[in-house]
C-alpha positions in Angstrom: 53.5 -24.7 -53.8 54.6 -28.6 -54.6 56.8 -28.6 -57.9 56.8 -32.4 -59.5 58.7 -33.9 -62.2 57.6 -36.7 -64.3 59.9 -38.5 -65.9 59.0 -42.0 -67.6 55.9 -41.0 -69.4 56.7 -43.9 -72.0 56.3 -47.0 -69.1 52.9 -45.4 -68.2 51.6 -43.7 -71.7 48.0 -44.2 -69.9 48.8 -43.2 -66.5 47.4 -40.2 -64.2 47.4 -36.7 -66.3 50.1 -33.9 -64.3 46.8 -32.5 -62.8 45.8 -36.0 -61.2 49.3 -36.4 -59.9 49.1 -33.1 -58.4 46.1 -33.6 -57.0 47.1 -36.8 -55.3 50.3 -35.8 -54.3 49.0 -33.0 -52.4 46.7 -34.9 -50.6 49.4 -37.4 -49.8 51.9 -35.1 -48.7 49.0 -32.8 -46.7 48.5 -35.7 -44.1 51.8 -34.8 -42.9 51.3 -30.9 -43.0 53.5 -30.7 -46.2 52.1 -28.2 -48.6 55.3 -27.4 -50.5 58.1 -28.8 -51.9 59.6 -31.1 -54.9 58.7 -34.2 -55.9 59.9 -36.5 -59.1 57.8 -39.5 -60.1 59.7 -41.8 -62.3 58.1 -44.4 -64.2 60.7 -47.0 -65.2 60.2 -50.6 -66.6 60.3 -54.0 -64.8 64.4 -54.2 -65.2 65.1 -51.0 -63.3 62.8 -51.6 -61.0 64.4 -54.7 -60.2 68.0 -53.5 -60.1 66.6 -50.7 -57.4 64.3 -53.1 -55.4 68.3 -55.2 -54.8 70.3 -52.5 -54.5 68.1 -50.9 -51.9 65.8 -53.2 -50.0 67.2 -56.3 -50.9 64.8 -58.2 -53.0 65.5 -60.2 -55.5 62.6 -59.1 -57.7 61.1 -55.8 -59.3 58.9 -53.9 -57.1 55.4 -51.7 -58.0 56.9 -48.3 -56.0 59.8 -47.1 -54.5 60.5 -44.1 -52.3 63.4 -42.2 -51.7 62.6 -39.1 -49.0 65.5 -36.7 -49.3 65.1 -33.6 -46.8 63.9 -33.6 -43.2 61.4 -31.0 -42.2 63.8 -28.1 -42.5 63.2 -25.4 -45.5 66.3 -25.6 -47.6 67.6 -22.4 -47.8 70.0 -21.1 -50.9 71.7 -23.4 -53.7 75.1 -23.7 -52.2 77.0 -20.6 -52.0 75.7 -18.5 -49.5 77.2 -14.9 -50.5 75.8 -15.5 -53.7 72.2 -17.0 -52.5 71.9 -13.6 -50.0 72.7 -11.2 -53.5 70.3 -13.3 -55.3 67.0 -11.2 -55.5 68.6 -8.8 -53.2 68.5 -11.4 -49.8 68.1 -14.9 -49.0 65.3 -16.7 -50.7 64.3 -20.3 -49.9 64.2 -22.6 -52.4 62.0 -25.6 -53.1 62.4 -28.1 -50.3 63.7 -31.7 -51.5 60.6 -34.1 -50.5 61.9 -36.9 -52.5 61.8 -39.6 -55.5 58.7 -41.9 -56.1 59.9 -44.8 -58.5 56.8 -47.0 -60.2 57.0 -49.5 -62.0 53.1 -49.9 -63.8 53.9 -53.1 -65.3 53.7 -54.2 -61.5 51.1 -52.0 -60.4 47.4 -52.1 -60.5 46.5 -48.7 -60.0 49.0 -46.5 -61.1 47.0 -42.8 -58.8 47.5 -45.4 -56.1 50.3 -46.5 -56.1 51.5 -42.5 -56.5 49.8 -41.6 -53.2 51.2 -45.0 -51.6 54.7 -43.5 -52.8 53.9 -40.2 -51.0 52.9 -41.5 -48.0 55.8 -43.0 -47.5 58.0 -40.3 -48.4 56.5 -38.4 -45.3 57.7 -41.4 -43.0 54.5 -43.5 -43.2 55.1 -47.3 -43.1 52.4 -50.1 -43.4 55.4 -52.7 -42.7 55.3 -51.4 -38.9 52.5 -49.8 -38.3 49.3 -50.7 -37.5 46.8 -50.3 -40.2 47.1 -46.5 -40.4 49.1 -45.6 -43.4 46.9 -48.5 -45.7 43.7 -46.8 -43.7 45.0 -43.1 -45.0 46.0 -43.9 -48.6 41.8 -45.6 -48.9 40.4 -42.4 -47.6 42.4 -40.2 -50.0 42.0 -42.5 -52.9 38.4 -42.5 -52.1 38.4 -38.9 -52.9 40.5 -39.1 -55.7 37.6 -41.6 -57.9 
C-alpha cells in the first residue's frame, strides 16, 4: 500500500485531489515494480523552491520539482529499537518503506499531475538529464492515462 503526505495545499489550492495524486503516484512508482511505500509531496512557494534548487543542485533560481529518494530497495524493517520492534504485535513487523520527498513549486509548473509523476519517476532513479528519451517517453504514456 503507498502512504502519501501532502503538505502545502495553500501553494496549490487547485491542484490534484489525494485520489489523483494517488493514482499518479502509483503509476509512477509501478514502472519500477514499487507498489508500496511513503511518499510526501510538498507544495512550497517560489522562495523555498529557490533556496532548495541552491542548496541542492546548484542553481541560482527556483525550480518546478524537486526529488529527494530516501531508501534503496530494501524493506525497512522496525522503528529503531529492535527488542522493542520484535514485542511490537507480538514479532517483527515491517514498516512503510521511505520512497522519498517530491518538492513542487506550481507557481513554476504547468501541470501540477505532471509534474507529480515527473517527481516520482525520479525518485525511482529515472533521469531525462542522462538518459535517452525514456524517462520523458514514460511520464507521456502515464499521463496519457491519467487525462
Amino acid at each position: 500500500m503507498l502512504d502519501i503526505d501532502v503538505e502545502g495545499r495553500e501553494y496549490a489550492p487547485d491542484g490534484p485531489t489525494d485520489d489523483q495524486l494517488r493514482t499518479a503516484l502509483e503509476l509512477a512508482l509501478a514502472t519500477a515494480g514499487i507498489g508500496s511505500g511513503h511518499v510526501a509531496v510538498h507544495f512550497v512557494d517560489e522562495e523555498r523552491s529557490h533556496e532548495l534548487a541552491a542548496e541542492y543542485l546548484g542553481k541560482s533560481d527556483a525550480t518546478d520539482v524537486i526529488s529527494f529518494p530516501m531508501d534503496g530497495d530494501e524493506p525497512i524493517l522496525g522503528g529503531g529499537d529492535p527488542i522493542d520492534d520484535a514485542f511490537a504485535g507480538g514479532g517483527v513487523e515491517e514498516l512503510t518503506r521511505e520512497l522519498g520527498d517530491i518538492v513542487i513549486c506550481p507557481e513554476r509548473t504547468v501541470d501540477l499531475l505532471e509534474t507529480v509523476v515527473h517527481g516520482a519517476l525520479h525518485l525511482v532513479g529515472m533521469d531525462h538529464e542522462v538518459d535517452d528519451g525514456q524517462m520523458l517517453a514514460i511520464q507521456a504514456e502515464l499521463m496519457g492515462w491519467l487525462r
